[in-house]
py3Dmol code that shows the C-alpha trace and the ligand (Angstrom):
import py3Dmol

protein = """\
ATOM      1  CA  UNK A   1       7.835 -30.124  10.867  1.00  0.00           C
ATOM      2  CA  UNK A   2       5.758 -31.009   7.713  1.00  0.00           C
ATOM      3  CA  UNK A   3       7.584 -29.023   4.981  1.00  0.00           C
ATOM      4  CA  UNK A   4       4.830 -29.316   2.256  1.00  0.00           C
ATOM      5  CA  UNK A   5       2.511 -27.647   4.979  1.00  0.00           C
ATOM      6  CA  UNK A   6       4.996 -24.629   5.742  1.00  0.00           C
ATOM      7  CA  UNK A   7       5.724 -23.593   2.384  1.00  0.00           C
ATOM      8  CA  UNK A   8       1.802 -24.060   1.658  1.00  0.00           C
ATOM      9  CA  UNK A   9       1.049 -21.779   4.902  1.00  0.00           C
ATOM     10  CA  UNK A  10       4.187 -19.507   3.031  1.00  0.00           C
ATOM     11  CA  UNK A  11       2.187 -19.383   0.204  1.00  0.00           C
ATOM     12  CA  UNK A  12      -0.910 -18.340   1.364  1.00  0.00           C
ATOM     13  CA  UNK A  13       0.793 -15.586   3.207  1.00  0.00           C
ATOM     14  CA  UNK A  14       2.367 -15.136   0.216  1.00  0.00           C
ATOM     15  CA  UNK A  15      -0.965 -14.016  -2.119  1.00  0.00           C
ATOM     16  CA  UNK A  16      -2.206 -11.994   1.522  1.00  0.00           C
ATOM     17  CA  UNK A  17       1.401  -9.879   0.552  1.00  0.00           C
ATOM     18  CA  UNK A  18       0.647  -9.314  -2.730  1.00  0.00           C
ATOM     19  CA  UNK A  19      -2.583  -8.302  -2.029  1.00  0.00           C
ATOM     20  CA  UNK A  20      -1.390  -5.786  -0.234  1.00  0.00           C
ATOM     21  CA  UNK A  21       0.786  -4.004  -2.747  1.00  0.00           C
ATOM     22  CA  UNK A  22      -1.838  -3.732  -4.460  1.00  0.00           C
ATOM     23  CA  UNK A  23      -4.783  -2.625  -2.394  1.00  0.00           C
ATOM     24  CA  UNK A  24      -2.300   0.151  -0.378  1.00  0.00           C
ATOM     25  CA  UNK A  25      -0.691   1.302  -3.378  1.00  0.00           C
ATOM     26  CA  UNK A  26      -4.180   1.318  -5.075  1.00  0.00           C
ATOM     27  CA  UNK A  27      -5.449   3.506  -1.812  1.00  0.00           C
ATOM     28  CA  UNK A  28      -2.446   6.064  -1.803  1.00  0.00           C
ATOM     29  CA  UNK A  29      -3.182   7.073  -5.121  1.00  0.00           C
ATOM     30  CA  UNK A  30      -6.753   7.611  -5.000  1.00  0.00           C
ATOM     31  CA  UNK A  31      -7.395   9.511  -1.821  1.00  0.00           C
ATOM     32  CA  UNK A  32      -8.380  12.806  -2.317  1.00  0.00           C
ATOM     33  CA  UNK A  33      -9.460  16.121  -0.254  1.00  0.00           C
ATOM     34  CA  UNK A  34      -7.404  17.389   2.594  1.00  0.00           C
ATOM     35  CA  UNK A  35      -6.601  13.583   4.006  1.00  0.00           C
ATOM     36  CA  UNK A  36      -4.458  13.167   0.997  1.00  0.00           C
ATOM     37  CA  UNK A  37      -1.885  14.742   2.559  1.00  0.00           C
ATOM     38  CA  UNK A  38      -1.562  12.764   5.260  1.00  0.00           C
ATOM     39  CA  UNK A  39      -3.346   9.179   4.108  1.00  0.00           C
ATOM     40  CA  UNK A  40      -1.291   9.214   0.765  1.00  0.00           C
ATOM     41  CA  UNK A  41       2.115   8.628   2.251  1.00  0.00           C
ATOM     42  CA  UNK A  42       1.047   6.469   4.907  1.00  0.00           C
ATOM     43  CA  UNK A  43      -0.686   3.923   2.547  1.00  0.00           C
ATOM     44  CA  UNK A  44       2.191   3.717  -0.126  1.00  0.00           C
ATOM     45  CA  UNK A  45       4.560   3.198   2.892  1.00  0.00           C
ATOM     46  CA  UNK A  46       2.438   0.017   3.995  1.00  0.00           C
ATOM     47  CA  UNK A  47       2.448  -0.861   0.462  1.00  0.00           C
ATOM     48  CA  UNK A  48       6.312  -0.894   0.675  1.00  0.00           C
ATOM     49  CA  UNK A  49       5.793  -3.166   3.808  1.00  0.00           C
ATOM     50  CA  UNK A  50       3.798  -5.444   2.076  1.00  0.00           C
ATOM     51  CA  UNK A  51       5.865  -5.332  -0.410  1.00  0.00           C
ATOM     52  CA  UNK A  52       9.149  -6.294   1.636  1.00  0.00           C
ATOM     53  CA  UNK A  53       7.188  -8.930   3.310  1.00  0.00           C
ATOM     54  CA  UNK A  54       6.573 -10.730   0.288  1.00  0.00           C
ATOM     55  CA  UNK A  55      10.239 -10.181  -0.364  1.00  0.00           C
ATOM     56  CA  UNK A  56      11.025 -12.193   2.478  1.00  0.00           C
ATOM     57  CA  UNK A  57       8.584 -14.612   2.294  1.00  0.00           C
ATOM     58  CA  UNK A  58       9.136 -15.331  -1.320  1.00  0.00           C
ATOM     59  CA  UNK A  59      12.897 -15.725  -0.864  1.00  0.00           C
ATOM     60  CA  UNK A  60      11.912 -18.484   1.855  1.00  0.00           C
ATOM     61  CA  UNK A  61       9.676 -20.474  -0.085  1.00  0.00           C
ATOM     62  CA  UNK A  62      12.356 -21.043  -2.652  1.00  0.00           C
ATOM     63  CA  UNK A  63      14.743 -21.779   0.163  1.00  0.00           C
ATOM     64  CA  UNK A  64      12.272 -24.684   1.324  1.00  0.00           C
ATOM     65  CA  UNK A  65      11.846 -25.543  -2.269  1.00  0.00           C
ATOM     66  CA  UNK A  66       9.114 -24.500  -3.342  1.00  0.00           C
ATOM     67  CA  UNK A  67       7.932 -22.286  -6.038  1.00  0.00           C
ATOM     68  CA  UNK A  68       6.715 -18.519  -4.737  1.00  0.00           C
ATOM     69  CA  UNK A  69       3.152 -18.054  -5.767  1.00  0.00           C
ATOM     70  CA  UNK A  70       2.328 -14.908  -8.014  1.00  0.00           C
ATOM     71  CA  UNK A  71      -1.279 -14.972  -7.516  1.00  0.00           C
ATOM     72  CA  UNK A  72      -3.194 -12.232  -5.345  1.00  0.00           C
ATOM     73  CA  UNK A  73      -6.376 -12.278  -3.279  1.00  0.00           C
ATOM     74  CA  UNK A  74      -9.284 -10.022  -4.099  1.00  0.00           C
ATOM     75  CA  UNK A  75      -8.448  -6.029  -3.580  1.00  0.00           C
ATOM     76  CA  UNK A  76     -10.739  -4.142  -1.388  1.00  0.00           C
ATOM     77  CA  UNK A  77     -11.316  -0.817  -2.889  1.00  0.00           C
ATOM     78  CA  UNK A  78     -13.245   2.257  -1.303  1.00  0.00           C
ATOM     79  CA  UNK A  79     -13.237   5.372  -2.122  1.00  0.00           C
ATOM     80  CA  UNK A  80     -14.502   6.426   1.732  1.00  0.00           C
ATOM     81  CA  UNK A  81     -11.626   6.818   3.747  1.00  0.00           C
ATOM     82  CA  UNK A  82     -13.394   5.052   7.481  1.00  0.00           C
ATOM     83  CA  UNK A  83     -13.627   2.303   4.815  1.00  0.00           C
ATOM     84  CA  UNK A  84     -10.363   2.018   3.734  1.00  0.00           C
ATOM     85  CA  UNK A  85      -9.061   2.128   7.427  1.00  0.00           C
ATOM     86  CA  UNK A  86     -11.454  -0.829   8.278  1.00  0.00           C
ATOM     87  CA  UNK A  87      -9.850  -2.609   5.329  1.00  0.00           C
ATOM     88  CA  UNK A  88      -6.658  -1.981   6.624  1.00  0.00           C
ATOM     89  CA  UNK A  89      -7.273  -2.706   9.869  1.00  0.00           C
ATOM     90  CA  UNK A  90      -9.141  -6.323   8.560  1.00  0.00           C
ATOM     91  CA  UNK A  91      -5.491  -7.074   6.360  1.00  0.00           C
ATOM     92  CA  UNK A  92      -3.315  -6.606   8.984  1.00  0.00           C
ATOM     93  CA  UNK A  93      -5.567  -8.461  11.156  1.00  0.00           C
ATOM     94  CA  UNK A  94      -5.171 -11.294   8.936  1.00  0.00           C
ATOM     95  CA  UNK A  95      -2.049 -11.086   7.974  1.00  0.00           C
ATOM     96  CA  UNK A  96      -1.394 -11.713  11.866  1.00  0.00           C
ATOM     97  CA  UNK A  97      -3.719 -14.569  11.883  1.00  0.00           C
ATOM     98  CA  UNK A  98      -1.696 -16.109   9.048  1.00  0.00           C
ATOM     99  CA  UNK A  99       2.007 -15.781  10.587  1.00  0.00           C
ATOM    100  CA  UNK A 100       0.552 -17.115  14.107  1.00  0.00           C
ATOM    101  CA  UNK A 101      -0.731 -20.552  12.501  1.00  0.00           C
ATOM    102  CA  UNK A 102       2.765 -20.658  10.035  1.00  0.00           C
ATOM    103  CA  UNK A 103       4.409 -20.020  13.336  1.00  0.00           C
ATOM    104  CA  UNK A 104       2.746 -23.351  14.759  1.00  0.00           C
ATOM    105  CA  UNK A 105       3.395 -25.093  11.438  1.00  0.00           C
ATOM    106  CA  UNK A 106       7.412 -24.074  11.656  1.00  0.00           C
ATOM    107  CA  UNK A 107       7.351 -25.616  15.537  1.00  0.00           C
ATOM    108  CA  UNK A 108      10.601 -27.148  16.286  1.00  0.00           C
ATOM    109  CA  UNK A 109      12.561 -24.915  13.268  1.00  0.00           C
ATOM    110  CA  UNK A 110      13.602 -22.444  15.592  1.00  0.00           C
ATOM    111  CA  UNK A 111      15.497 -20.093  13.074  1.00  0.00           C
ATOM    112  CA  UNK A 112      12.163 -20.340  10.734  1.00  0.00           C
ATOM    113  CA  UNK A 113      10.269 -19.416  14.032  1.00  0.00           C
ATOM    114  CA  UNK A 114      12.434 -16.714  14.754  1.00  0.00           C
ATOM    115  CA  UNK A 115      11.867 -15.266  10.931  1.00  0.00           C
ATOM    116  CA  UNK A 116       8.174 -15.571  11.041  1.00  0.00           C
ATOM    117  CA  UNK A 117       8.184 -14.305  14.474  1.00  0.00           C
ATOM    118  CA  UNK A 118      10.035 -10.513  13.307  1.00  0.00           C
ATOM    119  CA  UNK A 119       7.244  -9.877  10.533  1.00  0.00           C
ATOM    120  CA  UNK A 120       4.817 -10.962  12.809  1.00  0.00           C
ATOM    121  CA  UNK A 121       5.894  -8.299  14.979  1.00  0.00           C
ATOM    122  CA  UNK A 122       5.393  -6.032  12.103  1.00  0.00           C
ATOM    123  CA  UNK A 123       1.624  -6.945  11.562  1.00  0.00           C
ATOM    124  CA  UNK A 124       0.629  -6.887  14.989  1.00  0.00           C
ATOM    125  CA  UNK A 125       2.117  -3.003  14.689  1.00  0.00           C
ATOM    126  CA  UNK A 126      -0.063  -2.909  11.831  1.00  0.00           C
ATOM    127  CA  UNK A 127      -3.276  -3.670  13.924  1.00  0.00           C
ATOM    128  CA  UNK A 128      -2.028  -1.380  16.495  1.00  0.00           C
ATOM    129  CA  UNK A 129      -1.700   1.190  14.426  1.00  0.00           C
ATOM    130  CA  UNK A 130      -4.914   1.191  12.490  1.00  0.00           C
ATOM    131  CA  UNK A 131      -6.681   0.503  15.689  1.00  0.00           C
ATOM    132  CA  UNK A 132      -5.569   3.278  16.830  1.00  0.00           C
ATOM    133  CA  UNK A 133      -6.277   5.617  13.439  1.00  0.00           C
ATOM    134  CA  UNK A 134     -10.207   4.328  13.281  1.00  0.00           C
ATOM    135  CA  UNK A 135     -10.379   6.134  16.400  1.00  0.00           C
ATOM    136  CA  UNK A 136      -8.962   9.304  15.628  1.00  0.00           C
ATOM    137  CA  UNK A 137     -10.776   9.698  11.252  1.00  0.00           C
ATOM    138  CA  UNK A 138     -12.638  12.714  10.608  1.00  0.00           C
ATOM    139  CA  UNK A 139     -15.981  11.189  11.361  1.00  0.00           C
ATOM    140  CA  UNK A 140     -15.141  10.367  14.589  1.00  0.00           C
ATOM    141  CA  UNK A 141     -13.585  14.684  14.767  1.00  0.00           C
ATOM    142  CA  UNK A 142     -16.592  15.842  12.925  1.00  0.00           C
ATOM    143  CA  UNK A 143     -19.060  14.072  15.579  1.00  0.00           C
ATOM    144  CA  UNK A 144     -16.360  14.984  18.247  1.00  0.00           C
ATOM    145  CA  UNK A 145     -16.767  18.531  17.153  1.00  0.00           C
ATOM    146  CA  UNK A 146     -20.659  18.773  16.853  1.00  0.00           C
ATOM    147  CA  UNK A 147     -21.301  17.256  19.875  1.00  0.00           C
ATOM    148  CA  UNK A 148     -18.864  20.093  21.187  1.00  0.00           C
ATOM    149  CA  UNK A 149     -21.140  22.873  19.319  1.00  0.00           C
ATOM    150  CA  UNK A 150     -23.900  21.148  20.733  1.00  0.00           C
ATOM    151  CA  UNK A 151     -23.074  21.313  24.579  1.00  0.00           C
ATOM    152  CA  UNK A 152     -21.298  24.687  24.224  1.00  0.00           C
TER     153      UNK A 152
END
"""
ligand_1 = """\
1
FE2
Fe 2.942 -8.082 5.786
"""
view = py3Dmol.view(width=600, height=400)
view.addModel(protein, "pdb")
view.setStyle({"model": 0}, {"cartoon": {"style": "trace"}})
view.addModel(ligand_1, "xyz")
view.setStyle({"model": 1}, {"stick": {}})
view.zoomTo()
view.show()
């Protein structure tokens, strides 16, 4: 296992965490109109995920000795709710394209494997989950309910 490499890789995954913090937490408080009720939770809870990941992440990096990055990656900001779910959906997508190639970096460190592996459990719920909401937004209701009108 090349150290320098995993705790780079950590890194990286590291700023994608961050990010998240901030573009979730950024998207709970905004949203507005009746999906607040439901969107605004949901959002500051991945924020907490994001947030915990990082935890994690950062606590292994100085385990491996190195120094845990502060820096972030650009936000994505919308004020259009289909928007922010595609964001959401393209972070978590991401952020389970970033634990898969640490994963092949920690190769032969099983217990490192077996730490990466549980978040990347998480993300992959992540793109599960928002897979599942861009199906289900009000667009997709307000065209489901039009066409409706229309053939009724
Ligand atoms: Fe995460």
């Amino acid at each position: 296992m090349n150290m320098q490499a995993v705790i780079d890789q950590l890194n990286e995954i590291l700023k994608h965490e961050w990010t998240g913090v901030a573009q979730y937490s950024q998207a709970g408080f905004i949203i507005e109109g009746v999906w607040r009720e439901v969107y605004a939770d949901k959002f500051l809870e991945d924020a907490e995920e994001s947030f915990g990941h990082a935890k994690l992440i950062g606590d292994k990096i100085s385990a491996l000795g190195g120094v845990p990055t502060v820096l972030r990656n650009e936000v994505k900001q919308s004020r259009d709710l289909r928007e922010v779910l595609e964001y959401s959906l393209a972070f978590e997508a991401k952020a389970v394209e970033m634990y898969t190639k640490a994963l092949e970096l920690a190769e032969g460190n099983r217990a490192l494997v077996v730490f990466l592996e549980d978040i990347l459990k998480d993300e992959q719920e992540g793109v599960d989950e928002y897979t599942k909401l861009l199906r289900e937004t009000p667009a997709t209701q307000a065209e489901l309910s039009s066409s409706h009108r229309k053939s009724g």
